[in-house]
N, C-alpha and C positions, 0 to 999 in steps of 0.2 A: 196205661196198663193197669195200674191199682182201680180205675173205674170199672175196668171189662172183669176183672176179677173180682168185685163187688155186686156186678148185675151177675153175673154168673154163680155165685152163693147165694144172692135171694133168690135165683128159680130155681136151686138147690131144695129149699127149705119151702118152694110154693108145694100146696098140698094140691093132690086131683079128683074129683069129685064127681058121681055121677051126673046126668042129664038134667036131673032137677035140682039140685043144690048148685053152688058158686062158690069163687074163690076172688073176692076182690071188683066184685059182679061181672065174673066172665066164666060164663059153664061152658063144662066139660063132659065130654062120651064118657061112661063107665067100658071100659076096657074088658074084652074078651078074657075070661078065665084061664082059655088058651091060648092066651097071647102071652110072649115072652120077649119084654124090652130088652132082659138080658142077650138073647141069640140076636136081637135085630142090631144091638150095638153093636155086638162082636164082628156081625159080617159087614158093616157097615164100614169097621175101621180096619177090618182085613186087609194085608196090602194088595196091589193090584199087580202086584210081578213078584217075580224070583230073582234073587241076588245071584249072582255069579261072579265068585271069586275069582282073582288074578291066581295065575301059579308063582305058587314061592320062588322068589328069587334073591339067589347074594350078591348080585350085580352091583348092589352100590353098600352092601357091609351088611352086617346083621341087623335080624327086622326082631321083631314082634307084633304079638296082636294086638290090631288098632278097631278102634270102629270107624267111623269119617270123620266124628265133630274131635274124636283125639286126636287123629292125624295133622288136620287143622292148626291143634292145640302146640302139636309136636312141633310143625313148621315156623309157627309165628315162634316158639321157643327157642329152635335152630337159630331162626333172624335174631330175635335180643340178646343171646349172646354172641355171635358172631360181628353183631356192627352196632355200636355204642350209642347211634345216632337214631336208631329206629323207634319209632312211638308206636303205639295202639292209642287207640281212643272213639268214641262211641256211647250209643245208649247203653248201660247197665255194664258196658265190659270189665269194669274193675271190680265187679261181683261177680264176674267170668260169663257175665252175657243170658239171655235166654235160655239158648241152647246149650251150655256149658263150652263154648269153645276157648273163653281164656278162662277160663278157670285157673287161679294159683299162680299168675302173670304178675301181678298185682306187687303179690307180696315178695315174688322173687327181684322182682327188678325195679318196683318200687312206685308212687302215683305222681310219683313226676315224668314215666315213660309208660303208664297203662291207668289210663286216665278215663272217667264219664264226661260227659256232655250235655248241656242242655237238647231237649226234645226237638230238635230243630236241622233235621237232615242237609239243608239249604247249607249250614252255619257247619254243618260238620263237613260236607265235601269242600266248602271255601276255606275253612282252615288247613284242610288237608295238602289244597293247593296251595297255602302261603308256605306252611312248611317243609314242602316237596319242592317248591322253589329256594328255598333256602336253603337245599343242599341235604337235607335229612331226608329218611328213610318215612314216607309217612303211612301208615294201614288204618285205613278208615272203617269202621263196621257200621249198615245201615241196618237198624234190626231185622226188618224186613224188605224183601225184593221191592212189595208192593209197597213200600214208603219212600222207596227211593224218588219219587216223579218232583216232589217240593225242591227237589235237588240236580231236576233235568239244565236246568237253566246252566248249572253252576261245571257240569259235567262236560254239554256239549258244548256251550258257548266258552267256556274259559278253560276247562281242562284241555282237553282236545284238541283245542287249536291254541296253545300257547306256546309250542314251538314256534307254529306256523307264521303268526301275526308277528312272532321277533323276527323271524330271517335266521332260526338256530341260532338267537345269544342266547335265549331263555328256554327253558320250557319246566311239565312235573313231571319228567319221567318218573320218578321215585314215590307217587299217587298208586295205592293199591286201595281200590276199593271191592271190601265182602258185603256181601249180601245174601242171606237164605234164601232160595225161591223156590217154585213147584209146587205141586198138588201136594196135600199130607192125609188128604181122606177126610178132613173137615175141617178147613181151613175158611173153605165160604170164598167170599168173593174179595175180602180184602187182607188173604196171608194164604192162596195160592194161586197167586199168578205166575208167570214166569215171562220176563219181562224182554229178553234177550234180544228181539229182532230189531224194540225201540232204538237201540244203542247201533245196530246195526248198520244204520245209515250215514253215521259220523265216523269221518276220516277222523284218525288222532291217537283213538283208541284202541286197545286190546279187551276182547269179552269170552270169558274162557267158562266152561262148565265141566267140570272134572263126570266119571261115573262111579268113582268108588273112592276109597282112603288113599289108596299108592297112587292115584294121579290126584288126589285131590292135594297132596302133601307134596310131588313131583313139580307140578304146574303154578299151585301156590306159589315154592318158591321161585318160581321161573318168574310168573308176575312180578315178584317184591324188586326181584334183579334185574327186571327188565326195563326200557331207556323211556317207556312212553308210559303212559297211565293207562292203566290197564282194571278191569270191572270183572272181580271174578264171583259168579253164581254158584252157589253150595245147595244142592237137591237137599231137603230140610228132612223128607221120607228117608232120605237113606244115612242122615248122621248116626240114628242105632244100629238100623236095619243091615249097613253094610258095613261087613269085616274081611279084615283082609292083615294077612302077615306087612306088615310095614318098614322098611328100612328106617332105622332111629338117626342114622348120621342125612346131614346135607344133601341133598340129591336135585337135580334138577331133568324136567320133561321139554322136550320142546315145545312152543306155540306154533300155532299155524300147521300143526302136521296132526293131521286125523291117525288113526290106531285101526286097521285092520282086525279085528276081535273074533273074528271066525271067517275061514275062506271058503268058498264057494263057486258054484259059475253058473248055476241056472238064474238067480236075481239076487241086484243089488239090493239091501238095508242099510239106512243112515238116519243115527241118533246123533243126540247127545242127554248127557245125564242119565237119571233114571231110566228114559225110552229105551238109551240101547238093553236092557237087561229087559226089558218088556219084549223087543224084538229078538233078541238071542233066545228066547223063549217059543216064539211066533220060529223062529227058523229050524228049533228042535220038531215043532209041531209040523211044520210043514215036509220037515225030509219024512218024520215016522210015518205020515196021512197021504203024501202025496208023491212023495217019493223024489222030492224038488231039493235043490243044492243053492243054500242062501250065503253069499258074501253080508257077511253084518262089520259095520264102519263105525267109530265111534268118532265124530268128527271133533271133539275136544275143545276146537276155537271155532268162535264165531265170526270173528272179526279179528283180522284177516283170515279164512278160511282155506284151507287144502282140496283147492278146484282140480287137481294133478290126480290124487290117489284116488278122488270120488271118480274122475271119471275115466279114469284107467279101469278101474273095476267094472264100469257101466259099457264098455267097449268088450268086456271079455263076458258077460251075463245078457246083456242086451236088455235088462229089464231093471228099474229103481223103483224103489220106494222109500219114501219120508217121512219119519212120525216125530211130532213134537207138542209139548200140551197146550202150546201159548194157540190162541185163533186161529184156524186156518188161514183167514183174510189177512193179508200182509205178514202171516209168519215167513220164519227164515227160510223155511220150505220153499217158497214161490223162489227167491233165489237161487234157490240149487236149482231148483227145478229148467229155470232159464236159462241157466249155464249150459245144464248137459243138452238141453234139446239145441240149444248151439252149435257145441262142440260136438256131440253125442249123434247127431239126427239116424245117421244113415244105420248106424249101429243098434236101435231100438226096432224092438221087436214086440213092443208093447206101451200104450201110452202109460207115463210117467204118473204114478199116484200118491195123493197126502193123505194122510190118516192123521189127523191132528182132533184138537180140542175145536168147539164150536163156535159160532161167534155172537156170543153171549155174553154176558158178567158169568165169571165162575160159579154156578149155583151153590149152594149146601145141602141138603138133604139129597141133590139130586146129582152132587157130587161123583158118585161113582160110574153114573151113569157117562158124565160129560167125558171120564179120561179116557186117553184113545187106548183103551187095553188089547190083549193079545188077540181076542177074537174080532176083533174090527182089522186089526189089522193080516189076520189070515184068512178074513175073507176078503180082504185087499189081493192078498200073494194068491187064494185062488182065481180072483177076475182077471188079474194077469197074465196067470199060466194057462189058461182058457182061451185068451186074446186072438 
């Protein structure tokens, strides 16, 4: 991190020079008079959706306003006082992280339960499981989604299947690994990927992507209390961007149960993360333009997933669509997609479409281009409705 942030302040300080001069013997275009770096960065890190708030509710006691990396903050705060036994630990958390999500952990509860780590993902998910076998509470933080892979070995082969390989004497249910993922508009190819579908393939696990603060703080704690080890992804776009009134006491969301987020019955939508708010955008545009009636699903978990509500809706619409930023090629998309045309066939009235990310390395500059935004995907919902 102190190196990227060092290459990053010398091309701060590098000067640009016209056509015929140099800078370290590497010339440079003299730039258009009416060119404005300023307006091209502004649109560049523009977001690519609209946030859409939860309705306030007192369902589980009095909220206030959170953004998502608070909510975060709120939940993991809920756990260490609630149960004696639970750690944090991680790149930089005991300086409350990156993104600010422990912030102020540290000194409430002390560095013997909010602790850093050597740089070494591999070494932090294996610790996690020695102490998640030992009967403690353990919460893992990978700085990033895309760091997580040095640590796949450790995840799938010993996490996952360490009930299994005991016969249930053993296992880490009490394994909660965070991780930030997704696109943030210049992240590049190595801090926006979004990793989810990897994880997909292994029995063992829970892989959960909240879309705002109240599930992201709901679901959190459902992982921490949950029996298996569980991998939960935090859209890293919406830790500012999304606010929402938050319940301050304990609260827990179910796993495996998708959310309903707008009903519908001319076609099916199914996100998770940030997508679903790209898509409930995509379903305003298409009732105003087209006059079409969109069920939007936020499916929440990945792993095990809510096969029941996806295609309950896909029986009463006759028409799905699936956007997610990871690859099209073996995202989690293809699995839905295979379920419903299963269970689903006789009931489609339209072949089944993804609108996903491309299958590429995540570019940078060209960034905005790659994310599946709102207008790819309503010219998706119009080749459907045309079918």
């Amino acid at each position: 991190m102190a190196a990227r942030l060092l290459l990053r302040s010398a091309a701060v300080k590098a000067t640009v020079t016209d056509v015929h001069g140099s800078n370290a013997g590497v010339s440079f275009l003299r730039l258009s008079p009416s060119c404005s770096l300023r307006l091209k960065t502004q649109k560049r890190h523009a977001a690519h959706f609209t946030f859409y708030p939860d309705p306030v509710t007192t369902k589980y006691g009095p909220t206030t306003k959170m953004n998502l990396f608070q909510s975060i903050t709120s939940a993991l705060d809920n756990t260490m006082a609630s149960d004696p036994t639970a750690v944090i630990f991680g790149e930089d958390v005991a300086f409350g992280g990156v993104f600010r999500c422990t912030v102020g952990l540290r000194d409430k509860y002390g560095k013997d339960r909010v602790f850093n780590t050597p740089l070494c993902e591999q070494g932090i998910v294996g610790f996690g499981i020695g102490v998640a076998v030992a009967g403690a509470k353990a919460i893992a933080e990978i700085q990033f989604a895309d760091y997580i892979f040095p640590a796949f070995d450790q995840i799938v082969n010993e996490a996952a299947k360490y009930r299994y390989r005991s016969g249930n004497h053993y296992d880490c249910g009490n394994l909660t690994i965070r991780a930030p993922s997704g696109c943030v508009g210049h992240g590049s190819l190595y801090h926006s990927q979004s990793p989810e579908a990897f994880f997909a393939h292994c029995a063992g696990l829970r892989v959960v992507v909240p879309r705002g603060p109240v599930q992201a703080k709901g679901l959190l704690l459902s992982c921490i209390a949950d029996e298996n080890p569980c991998i939960f992804f935090e859209p890293k776009i919406l830790y500012r961007a999304a606010v929402d009134q938050v319940p301050t006491d304990t609260y827990l969301l179910p796993l495996s149960q998708a959310e309903i987020v707008q009903e519908g019955s001319d076609l099916t939508m199914v996100a998770w993360g940030t997508q679903v708010h790209v898509l409930r955008e995509v379903a305003d545009m298409a009732q105003d333009k087209l006059g079409v009636s969109c069920e939007v699903i936020d499916l929440q978990t990945i792993l095990p997933w809510d096969k029941e509500t996806i295609c309950k809706s896909v029986v009463k619409t006759g028409r799905l669509l699936i956007s997610h930023e990871a690859p099209v090629t073996g995202g989690f998309a293809a699995e839905i997609t295979t379920t419903v045309q299963e269970e689903c066939f006789l009931n489609l009235e339209a072949p089944i479409s993804r609108v996903c990310g491309y299958d590429t390395p995540f570019p940078h500059t060209l960034e905005p281009f790659y994310i599946p935004d709102k207008w790819k995907c309503f010219d998706a919902v119009k080749r459907m409705i045309n079918y």
